[in-house]
C-alpha positions in Angstrom: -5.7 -7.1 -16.7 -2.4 -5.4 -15.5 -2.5 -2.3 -18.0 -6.8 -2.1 -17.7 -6.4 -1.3 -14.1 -3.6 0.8 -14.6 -5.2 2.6 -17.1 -8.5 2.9 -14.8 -6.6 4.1 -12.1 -4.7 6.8 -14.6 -8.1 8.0 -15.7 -9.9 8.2 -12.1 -7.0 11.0 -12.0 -7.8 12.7 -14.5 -11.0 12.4 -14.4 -10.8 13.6 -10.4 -8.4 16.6 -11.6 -10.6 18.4 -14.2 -13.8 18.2 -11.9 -15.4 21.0 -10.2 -14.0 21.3 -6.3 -17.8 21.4 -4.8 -18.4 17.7 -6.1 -15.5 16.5 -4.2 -16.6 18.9 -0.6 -20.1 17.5 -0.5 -19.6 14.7 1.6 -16.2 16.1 3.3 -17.2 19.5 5.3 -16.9 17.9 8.8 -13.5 15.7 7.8 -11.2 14.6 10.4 -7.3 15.8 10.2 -5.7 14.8 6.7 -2.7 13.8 5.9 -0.8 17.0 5.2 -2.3 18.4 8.8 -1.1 15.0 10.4 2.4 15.9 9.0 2.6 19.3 10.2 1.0 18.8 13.4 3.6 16.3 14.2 6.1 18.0 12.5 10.1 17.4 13.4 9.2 14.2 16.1 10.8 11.2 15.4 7.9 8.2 14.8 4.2 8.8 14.1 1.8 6.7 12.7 -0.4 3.7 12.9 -0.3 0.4 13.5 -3.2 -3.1 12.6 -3.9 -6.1 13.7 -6.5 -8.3 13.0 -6.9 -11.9 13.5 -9.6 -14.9 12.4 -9.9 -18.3 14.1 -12.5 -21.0 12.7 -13.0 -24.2 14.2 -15.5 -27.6 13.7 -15.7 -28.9 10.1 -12.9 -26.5 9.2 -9.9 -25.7 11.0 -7.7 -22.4 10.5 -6.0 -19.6 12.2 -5.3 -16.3 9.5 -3.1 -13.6 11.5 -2.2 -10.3 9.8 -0.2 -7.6 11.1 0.2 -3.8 9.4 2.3 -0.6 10.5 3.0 2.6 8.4 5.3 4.8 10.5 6.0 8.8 9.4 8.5 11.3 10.1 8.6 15.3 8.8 11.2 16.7 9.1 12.5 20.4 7.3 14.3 18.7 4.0 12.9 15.2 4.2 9.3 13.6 5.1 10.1 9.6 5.3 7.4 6.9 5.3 8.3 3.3 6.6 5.9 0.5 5.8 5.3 -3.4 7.3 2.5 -5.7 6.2 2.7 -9.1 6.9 0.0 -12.2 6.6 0.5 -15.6 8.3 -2.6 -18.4 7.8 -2.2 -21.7 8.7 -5.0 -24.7 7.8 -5.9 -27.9 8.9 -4.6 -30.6 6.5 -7.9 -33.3 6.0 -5.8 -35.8 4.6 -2.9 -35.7 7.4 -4.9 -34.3 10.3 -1.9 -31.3 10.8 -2.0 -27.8 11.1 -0.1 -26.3 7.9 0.5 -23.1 6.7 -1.2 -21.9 3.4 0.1 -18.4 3.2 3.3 -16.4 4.4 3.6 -13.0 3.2 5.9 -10.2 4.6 6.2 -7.2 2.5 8.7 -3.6 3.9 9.2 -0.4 2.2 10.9 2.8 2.9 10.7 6.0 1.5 12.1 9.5 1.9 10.6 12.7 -0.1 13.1 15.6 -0.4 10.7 19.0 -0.6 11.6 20.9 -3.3 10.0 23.6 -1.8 7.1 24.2 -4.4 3.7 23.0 -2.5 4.1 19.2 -2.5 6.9 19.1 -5.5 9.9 16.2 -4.0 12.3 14.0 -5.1 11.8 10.4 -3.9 14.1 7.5 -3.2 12.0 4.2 -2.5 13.3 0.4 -1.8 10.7 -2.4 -0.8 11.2 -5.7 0.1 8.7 -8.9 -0.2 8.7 -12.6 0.8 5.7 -14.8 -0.2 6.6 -18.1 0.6 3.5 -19.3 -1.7 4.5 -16.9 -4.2 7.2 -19.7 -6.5 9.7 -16.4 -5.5 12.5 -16.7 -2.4 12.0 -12.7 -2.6 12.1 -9.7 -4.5 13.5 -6.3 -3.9 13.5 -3.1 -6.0 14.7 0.5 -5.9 13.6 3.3 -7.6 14.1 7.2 -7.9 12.1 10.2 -9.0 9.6 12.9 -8.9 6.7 13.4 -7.0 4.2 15.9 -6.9 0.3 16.7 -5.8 -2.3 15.9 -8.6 -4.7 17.4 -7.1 -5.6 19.4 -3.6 -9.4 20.2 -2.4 -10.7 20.5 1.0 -10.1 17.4 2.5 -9.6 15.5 -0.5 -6.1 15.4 -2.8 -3.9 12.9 -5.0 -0.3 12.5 -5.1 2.0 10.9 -7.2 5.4 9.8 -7.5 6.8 8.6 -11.0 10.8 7.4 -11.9 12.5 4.6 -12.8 14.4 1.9 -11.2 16.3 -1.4 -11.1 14.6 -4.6 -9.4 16.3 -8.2 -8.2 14.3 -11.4 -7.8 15.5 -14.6 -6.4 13.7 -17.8 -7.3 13.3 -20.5 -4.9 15.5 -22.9 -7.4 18.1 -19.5 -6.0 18.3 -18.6 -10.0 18.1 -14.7 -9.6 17.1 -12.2 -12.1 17.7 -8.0 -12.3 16.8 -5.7 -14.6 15.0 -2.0 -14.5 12.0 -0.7 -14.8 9.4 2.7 -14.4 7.4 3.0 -11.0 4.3 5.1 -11.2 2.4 5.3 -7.4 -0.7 7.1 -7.0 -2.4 7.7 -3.6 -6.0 9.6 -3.7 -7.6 10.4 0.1 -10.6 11.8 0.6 -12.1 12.4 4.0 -15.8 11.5 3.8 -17.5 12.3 7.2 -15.9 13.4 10.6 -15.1 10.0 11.8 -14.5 8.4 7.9 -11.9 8.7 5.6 -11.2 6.3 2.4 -8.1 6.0 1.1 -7.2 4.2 -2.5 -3.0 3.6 -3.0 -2.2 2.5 -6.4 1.7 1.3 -7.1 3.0 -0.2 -10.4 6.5 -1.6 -11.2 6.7 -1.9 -15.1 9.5 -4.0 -16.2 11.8 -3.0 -18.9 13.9 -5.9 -18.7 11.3 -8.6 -20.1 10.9 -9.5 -15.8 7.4 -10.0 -14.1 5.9 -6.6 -14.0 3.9 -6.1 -10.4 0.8 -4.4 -9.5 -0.4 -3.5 -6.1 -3.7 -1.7 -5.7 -5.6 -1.4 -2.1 -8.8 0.3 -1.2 -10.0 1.2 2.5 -12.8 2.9 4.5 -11.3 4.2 7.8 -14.2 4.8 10.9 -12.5 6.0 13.4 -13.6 4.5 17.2 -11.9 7.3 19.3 -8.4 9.1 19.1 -6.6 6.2 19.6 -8.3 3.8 17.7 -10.2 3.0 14.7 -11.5 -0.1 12.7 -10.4 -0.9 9.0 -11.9 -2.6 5.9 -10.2 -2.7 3.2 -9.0 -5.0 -0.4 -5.7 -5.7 -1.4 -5.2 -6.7 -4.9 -2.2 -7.4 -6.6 -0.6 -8.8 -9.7 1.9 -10.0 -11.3 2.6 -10.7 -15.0 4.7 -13.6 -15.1 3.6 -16.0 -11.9 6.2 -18.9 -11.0 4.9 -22.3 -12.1 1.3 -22.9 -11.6 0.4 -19.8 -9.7 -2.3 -17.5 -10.6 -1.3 -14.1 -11.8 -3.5 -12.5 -9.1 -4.8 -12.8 -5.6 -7.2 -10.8 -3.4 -7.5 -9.9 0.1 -10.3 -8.4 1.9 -9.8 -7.4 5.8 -11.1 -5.6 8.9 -8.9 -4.8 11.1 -8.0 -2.6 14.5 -6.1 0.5 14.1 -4.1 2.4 16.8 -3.1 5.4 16.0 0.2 6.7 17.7 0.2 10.2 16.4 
């Protein structure tokens, strides 16, 4: 499943590359600001970006409170543009055997990243580090770093892909606290495409292959942007993401599908 999707994702690329521009403008003449017009509107202030919340209650013959919280903070400067990322998931559950409120997913995932422009079109160098805790996961944590090039795939109006490909070193910790390390290649593709002038879809797609024999990961998430007003706009999107070698009884996947609120600081 983990090279399928991969390989899906690698030839949506190049499938998307080698197509005439006027398939990809038919749906995106009235687009909102992209990206690259985000950056250079803002360009040289400190923090822009967005922030999402969403939240789901249920009560009666099940009992459960699911809480997830989202922020992906830019800056653009001359030399450097720098993307900072949070996503975090709490749910808790009523236990029908004990009668108590437990939680029954904890997730907090960070990145950073910094871009160095080369100064040819969207050519950089990258450094990235993330950082995620799933408490459900059979992990403590798991942190990696990684290094490369990155570079636009592909540019139309109002649609492009970028990528970023290098390799890297990554550290797990256990929850027995036996810890692993060894390296491995990152490949991250991110395809935008605005569709009307208050919708934009986005797909990221980020892969961590091991070279060390570790648990490769996998994250891939889809989302349809409608934007309310300036300030805010609502959010549905899937989260997928995999791992090849899950802790005891775990599942190699999981999915997550979610609407929530944006507000847009930018």
């Amino acid at each position: 499943m983990y090279y399928r999707v991969l390989m899906l994702a690698c030839t949506l690329a190049s499938f998307t590359t080698h197509t005439k521009e006027s398939f990809f403008e038919e749906l995106s003449e009235y687009g909102q600001l992209d990206d690259n017009e985000i950056h250079n509107k803002r360009h040289g202030e400190l923090f822009y970006g967005n922030t999402e919340f969403g939240f789901i209650v249920t009560s009666g013959n099940t009992d459960s409170l699911t809480v997830k919280l989202k922020a992906n903070v830019f800056q653009d400067f001359d030399k450097w543009r720098n993307q900072f990322k949070f996503d975090s998931l709490l749910k808790k559950d009523k236990n029908t055997d004990t009668g108590e409120i437990e939680k029954s997913a904890e997730r907090y995932f960070a990145s950073a990243q910094g871009n160095y422009k080369l100064g040819e079109k969207e050519a950089s160098f990258f450094i990235y580090s993330d950082y995620e805790k799933d408490k459900f996961s059979g992990f403590d944590y798991q942190t990696s770093l990684s290094s490369g090039y990155g570079n636009r795939l592909y540019s139309g109006k109002k649609n492009t892909i970028d990528f970023d490909i290098g390799p890297g070193v990554n550290y797990q910790m256990k929850e027995e606290n036996i810890s692993e390390s060894g390296f491995l290649i990152r490949l991250a593709l991110h395809w935008q495409k605005n569709i009307s002038e208050r919708t934009r879809f986005n797909q990221t797609l980020s892969s961590e292959k091991s070279l060390s024999g570790l648990s490769s990961r996998l994250k891939s998430e889809t989302s349809l942007i409608s934007q309310i007003n300036s300030d805010f706009s609502l959010t549905f999107s899937y989260l997928y993401r995999y791992n090849s070698a899950p802790e005891d009884d775990k599942l190699n996947f999981d999915g997550e599908t979610s609407a929530t609120i944006v507000y847009n600081f930018q």
